[in-house]
Backbone as CSV, one residue per row, in Angstrom:
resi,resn,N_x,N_y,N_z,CA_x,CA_y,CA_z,C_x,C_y,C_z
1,UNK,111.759,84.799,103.201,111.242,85.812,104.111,110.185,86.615,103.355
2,UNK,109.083,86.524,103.764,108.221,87.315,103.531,108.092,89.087,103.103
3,UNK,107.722,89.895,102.735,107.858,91.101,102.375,107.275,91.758,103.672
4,UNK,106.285,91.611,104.114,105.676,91.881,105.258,106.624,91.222,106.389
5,UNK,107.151,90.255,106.724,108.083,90.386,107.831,109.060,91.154,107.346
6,UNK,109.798,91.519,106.703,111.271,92.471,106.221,110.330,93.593,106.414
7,UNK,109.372,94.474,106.299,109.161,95.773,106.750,109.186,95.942,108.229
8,UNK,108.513,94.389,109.120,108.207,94.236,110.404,110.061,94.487,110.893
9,UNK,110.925,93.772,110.567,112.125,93.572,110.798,112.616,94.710,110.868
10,UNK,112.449,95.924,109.848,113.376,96.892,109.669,112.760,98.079,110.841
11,UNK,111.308,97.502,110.614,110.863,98.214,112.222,111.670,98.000,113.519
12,UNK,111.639,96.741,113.949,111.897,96.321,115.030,113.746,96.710,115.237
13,UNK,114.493,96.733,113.607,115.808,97.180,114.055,116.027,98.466,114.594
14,UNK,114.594,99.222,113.621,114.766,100.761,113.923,114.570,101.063,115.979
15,UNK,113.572,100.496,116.050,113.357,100.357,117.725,114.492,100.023,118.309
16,UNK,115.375,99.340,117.997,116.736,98.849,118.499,117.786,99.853,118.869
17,UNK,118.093,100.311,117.547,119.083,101.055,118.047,118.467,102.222,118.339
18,UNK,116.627,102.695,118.201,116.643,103.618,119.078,116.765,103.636,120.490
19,UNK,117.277,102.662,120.676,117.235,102.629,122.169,119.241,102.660,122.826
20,UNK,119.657,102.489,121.534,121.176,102.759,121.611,121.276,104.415,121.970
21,UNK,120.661,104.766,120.812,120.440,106.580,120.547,119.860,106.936,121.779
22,UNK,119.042,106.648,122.777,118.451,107.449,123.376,119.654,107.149,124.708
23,UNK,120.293,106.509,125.020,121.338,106.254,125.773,123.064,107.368,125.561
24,UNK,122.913,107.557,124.568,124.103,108.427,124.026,124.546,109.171,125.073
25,UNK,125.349,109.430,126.040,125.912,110.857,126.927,125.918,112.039,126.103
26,UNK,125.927,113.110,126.790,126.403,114.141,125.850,127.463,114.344,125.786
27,UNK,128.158,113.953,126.373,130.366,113.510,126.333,130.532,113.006,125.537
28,UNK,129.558,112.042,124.585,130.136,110.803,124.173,129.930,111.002,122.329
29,UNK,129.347,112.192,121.578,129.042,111.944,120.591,130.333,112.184,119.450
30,UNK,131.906,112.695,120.362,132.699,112.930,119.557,133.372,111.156,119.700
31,UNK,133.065,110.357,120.564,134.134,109.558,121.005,134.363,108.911,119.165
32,UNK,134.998,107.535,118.891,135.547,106.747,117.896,134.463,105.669,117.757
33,UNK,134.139,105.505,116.574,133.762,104.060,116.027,133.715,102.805,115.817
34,UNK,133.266,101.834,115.760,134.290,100.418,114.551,134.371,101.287,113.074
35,UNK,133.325,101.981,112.440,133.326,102.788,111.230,134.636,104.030,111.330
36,UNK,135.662,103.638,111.107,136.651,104.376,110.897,136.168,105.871,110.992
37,UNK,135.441,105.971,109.637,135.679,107.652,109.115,134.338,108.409,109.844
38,UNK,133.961,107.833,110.688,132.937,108.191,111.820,133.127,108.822,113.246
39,UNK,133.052,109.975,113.448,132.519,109.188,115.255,130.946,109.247,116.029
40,UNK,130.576,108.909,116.823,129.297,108.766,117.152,128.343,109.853,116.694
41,UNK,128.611,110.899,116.512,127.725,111.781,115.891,127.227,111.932,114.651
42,UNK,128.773,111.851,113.776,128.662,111.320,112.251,127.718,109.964,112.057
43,UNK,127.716,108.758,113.021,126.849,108.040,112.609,125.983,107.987,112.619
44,UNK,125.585,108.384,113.537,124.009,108.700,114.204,123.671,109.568,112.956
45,UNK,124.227,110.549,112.433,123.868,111.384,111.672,123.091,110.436,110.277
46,UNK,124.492,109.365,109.839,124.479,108.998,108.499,123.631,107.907,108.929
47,UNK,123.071,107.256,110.018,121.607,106.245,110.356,119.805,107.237,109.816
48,UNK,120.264,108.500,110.673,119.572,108.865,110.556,119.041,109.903,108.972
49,UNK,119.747,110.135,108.448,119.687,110.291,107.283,119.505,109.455,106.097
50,UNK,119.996,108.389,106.248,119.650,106.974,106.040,117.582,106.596,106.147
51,UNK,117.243,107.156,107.011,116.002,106.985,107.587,115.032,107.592,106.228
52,UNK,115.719,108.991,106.203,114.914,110.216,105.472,115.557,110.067,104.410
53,UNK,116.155,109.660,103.663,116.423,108.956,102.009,115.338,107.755,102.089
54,UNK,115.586,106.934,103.181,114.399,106.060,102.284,113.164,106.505,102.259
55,UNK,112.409,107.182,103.428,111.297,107.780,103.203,111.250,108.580,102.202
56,UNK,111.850,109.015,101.635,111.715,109.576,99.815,112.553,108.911,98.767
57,UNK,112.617,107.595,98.968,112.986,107.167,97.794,112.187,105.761,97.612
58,UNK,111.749,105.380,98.878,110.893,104.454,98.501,109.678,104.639,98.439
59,UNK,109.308,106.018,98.566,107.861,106.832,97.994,108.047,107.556,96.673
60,UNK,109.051,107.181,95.708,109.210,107.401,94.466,109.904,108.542,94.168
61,UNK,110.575,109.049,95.309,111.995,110.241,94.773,112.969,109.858,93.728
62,UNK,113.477,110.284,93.326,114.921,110.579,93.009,115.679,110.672,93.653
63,UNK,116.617,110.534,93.598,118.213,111.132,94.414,118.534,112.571,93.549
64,UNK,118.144,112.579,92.690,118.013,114.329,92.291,117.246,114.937,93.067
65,UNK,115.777,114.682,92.374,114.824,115.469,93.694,115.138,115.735,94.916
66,UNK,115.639,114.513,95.552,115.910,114.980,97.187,117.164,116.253,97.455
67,UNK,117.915,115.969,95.944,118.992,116.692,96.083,120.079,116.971,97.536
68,UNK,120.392,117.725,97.503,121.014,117.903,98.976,120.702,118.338,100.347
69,UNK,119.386,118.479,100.587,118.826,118.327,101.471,118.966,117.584,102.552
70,UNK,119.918,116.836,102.330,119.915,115.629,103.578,121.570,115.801,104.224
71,UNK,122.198,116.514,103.084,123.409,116.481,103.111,124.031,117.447,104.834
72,UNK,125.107,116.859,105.090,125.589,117.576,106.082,124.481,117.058,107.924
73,UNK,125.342,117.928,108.672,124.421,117.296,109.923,123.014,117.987,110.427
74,UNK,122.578,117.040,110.446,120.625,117.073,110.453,120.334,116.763,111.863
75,UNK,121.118,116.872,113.179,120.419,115.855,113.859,120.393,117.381,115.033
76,UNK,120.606,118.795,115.022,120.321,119.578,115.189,120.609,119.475,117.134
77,UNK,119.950,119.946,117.990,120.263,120.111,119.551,119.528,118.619,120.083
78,UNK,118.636,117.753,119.377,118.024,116.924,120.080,117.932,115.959,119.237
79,UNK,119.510,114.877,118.800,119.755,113.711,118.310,118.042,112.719,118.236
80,UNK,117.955,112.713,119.872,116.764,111.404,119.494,115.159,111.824,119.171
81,UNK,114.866,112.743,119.346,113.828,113.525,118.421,114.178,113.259,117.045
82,UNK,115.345,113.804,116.799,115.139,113.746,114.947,115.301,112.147,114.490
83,UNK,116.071,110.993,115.316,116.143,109.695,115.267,114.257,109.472,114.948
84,UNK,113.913,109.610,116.334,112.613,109.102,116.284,111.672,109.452,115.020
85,UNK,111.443,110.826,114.505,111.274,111.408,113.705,111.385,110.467,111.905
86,UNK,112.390,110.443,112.066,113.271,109.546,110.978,112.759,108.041,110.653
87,UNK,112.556,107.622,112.111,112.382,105.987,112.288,110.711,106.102,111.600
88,UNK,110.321,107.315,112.312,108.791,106.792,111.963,108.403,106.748,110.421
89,UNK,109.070,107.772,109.554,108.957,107.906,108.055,109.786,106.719,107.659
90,UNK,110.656,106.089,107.935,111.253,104.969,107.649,110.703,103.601,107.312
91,UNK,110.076,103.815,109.205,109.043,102.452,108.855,107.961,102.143,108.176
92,UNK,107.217,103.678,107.883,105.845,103.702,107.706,106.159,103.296,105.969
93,UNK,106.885,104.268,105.244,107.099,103.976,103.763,107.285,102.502,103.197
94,UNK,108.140,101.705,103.756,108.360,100.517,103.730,106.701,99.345,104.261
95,UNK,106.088,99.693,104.838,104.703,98.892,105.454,103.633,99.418,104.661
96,UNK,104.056,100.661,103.360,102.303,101.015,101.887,102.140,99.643,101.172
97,UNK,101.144,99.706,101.106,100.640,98.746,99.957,101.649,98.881,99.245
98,UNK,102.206,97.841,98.563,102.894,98.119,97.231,104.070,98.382,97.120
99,UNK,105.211,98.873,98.438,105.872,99.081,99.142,107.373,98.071,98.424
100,UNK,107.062,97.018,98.591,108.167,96.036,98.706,108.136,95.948,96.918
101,UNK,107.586,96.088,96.252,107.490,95.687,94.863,107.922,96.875,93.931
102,UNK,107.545,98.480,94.423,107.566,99.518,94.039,109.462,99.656,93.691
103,UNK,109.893,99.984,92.612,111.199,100.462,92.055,111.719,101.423,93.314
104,UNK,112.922,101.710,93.823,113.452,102.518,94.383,114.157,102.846,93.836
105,UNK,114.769,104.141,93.421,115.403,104.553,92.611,117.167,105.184,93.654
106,UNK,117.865,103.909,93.600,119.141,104.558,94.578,120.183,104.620,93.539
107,UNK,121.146,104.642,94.572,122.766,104.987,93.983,123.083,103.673,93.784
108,UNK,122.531,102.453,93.672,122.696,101.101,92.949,121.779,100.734,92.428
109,UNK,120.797,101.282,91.689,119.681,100.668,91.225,118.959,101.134,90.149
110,UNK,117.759,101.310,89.808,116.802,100.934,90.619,116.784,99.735,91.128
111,UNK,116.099,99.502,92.086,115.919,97.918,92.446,114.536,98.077,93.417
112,UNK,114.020,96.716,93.756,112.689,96.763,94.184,112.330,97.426,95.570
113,UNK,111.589,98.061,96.358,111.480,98.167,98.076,112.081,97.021,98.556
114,UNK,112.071,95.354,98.278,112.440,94.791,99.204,113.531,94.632,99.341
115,UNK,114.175,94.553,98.516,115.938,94.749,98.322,116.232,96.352,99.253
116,UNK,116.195,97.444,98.735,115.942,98.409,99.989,115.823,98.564,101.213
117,UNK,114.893,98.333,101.243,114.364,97.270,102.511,115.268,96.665,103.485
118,UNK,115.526,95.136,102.882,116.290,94.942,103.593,117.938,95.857,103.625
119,UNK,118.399,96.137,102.357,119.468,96.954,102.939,119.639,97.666,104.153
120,UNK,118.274,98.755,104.039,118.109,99.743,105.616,118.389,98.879,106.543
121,UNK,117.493,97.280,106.549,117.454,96.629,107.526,118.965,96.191,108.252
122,UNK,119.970,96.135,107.489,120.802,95.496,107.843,121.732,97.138,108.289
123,UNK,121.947,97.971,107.627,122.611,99.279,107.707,121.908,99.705,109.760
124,UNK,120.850,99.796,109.512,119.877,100.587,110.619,120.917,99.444,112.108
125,UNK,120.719,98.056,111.616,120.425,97.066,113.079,122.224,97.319,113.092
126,UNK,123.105,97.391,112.249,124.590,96.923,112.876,125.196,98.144,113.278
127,UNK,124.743,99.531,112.298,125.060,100.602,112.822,124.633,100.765,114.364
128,UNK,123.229,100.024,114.908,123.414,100.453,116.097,124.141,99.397,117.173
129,UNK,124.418,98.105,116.570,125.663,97.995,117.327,127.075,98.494,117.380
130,UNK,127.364,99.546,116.032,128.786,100.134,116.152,128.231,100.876,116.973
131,UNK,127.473,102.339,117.409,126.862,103.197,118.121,127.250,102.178,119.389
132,UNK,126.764,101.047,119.839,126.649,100.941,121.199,127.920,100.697,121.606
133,UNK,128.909,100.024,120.678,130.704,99.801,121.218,131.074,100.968,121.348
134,UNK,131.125,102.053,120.648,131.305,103.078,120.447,130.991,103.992,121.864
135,UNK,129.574,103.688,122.721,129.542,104.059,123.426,129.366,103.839,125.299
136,UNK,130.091,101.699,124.822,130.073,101.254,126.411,128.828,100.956,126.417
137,UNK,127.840,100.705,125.828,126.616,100.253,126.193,126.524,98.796,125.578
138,UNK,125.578,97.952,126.185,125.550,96.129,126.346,125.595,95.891,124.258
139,UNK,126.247,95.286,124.047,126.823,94.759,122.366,125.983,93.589,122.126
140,UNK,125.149,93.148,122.972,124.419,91.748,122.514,123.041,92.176,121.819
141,UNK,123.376,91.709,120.604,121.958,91.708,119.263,120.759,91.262,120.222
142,UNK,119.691,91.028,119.493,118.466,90.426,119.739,118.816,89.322,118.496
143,UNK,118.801,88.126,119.136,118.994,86.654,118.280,118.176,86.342,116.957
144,UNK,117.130,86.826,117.248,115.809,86.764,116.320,116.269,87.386,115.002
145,UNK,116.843,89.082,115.267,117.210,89.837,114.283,118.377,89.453,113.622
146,UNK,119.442,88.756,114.582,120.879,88.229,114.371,120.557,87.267,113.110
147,UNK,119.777,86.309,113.311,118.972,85.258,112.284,118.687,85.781,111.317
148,UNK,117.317,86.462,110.990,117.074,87.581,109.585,118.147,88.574,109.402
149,UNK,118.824,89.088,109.848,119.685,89.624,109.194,120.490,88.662,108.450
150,UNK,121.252,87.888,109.324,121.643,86.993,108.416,121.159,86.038,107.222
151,UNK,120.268,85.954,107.401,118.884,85.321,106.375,119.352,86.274,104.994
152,UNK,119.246,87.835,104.824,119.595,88.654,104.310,120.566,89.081,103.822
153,UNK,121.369,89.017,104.778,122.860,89.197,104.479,123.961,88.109,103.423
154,UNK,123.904,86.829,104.071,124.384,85.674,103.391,124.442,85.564,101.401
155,UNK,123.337,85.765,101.115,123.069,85.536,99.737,123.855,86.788,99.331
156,UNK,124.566,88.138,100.309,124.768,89.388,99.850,125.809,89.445,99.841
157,UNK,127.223,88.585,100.456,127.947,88.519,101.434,129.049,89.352,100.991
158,UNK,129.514,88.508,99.896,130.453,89.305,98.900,130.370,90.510,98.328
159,UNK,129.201,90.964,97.676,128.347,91.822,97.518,129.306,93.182,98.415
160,UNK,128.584,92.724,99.386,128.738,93.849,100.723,130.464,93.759,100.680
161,UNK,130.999,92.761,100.812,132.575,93.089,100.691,133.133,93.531,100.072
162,UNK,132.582,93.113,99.092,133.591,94.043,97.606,132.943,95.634,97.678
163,UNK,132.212,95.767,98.334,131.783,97.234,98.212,132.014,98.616,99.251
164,UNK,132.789,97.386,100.392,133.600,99.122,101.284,132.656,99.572,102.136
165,UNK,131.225,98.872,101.994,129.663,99.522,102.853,129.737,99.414,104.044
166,UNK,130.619,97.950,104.442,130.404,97.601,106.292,132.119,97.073,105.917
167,UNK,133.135,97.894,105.878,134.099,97.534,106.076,134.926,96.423,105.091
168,UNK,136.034,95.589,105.416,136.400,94.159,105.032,135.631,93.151,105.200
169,UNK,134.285,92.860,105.369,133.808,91.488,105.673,133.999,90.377,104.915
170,UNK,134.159,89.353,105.566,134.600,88.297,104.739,133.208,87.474,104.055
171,UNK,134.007,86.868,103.038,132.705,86.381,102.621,131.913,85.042,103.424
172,UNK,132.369,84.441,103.869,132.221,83.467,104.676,132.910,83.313,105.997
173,UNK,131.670,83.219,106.562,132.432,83.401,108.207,131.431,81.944,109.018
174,UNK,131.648,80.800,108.087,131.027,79.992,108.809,131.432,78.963,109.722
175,UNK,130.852,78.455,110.687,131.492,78.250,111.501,131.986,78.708,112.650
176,UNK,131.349,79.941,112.859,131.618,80.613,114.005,130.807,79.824,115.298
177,UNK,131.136,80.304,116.428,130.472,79.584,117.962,129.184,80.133,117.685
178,UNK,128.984,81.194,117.256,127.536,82.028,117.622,127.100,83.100,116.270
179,UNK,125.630,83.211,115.872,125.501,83.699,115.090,125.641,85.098,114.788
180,UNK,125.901,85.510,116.146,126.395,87.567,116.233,127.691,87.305,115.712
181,UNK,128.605,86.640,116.069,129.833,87.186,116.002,130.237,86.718,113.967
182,UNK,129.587,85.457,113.618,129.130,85.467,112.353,128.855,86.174,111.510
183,UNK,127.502,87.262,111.793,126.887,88.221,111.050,128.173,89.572,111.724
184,UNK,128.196,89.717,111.595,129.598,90.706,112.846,130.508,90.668,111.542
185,UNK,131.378,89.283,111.757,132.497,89.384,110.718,132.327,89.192,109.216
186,UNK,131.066,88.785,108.937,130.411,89.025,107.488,130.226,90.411,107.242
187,UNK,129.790,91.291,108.157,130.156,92.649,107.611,130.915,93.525,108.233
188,UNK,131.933,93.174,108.334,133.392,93.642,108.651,133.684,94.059,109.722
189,UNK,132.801,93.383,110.792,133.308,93.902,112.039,134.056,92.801,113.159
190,UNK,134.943,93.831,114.007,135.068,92.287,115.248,134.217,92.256,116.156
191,UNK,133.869,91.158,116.348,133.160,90.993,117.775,133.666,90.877,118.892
């Protein structure tokens, strides 16, 4: 996968679940998760904060520098304003010159933008399918993304399991009927 499609990708996830987010009830942001220690507000929160760490860390922050600034809930009286907000510094940092090659300096790394990168990519697209179970709205991926994510995910698999990030996922879930419910139980969710 190209470096330039994985920025295109993490775009197109961000568009995704903004469209989960802009659906939200206002009844609905205490409801329950698949993310246990979540409920719809907390996630939305930790997507969207998610957004604004990478826009300063893949423009050469620290996780000192940013310090705690991000900490606690950010998403203020108008969730999809600050989503949108978020998405756009998200995508744009990831699509600079230099972008995918540039050190990011995280809480596993450093490691390059594209590794980053795709992380967001995969964090941004499944969080907004927990968001949409979470809130009764249609659970079917876009196939295209189901594919690159998994493209992404696979080489990570274990990785991601042994690390508590998306739950129990197993390391191999091959063989499934369909590639959602695949990428689904690779990072610890049911379909």
């Amino acid at each position: 996968m190209s470096e330039l499609d994985l920025a295109q990708l993490h775009r197109q996830a961000l568009a995704a679940t903004r469209k989960v987010v802009a659906e939200i009830k206002p009844d609905q942001w205490h409801e329950s998760t698949p993310c246990a220690e979540w409920d719809v507000r907390e996630l939305a929160n930790h997507v969207i904060a998610g957004n604004w760490w990478a826009a300063e860390l893949a423009n050469g922050a620290t996780i000192a520098e940013v310090g705690d600034r991000l900490d606690g809930d950010i998403l203020g009286t108008n969730p999809l304003s600050v989503y949108d907000n978020s998405a756009v510094a998200a995508a744009a940092v990831f699509e600079r010159e230099g972008a995918m090659s540039a050190p990011c300096a995280v809480s596993y790394g450093p490691v390059p933008g594209s590794v980053y990168c795709g992380h967001r990519f995969i964090d941004v697209f499944i969080h907004g399918w927990d968001l949409a179970v979470a809130t009764g709205q249609p659970t079917d991926l876009d196939p295209y993304l189901v594919d690159a994510c998994l493209e992404v995910v696979k080489p990570q698999a274990a990785m991601f399991a042994g690390s508590g990030m998306f739950g129990d996922g197993e390391t191999s879930a091959h063989g499934e009927e369909n590639p959602q419910c695949e990428l689904l139980k690779l990072l610890g969710r049911t379909p």
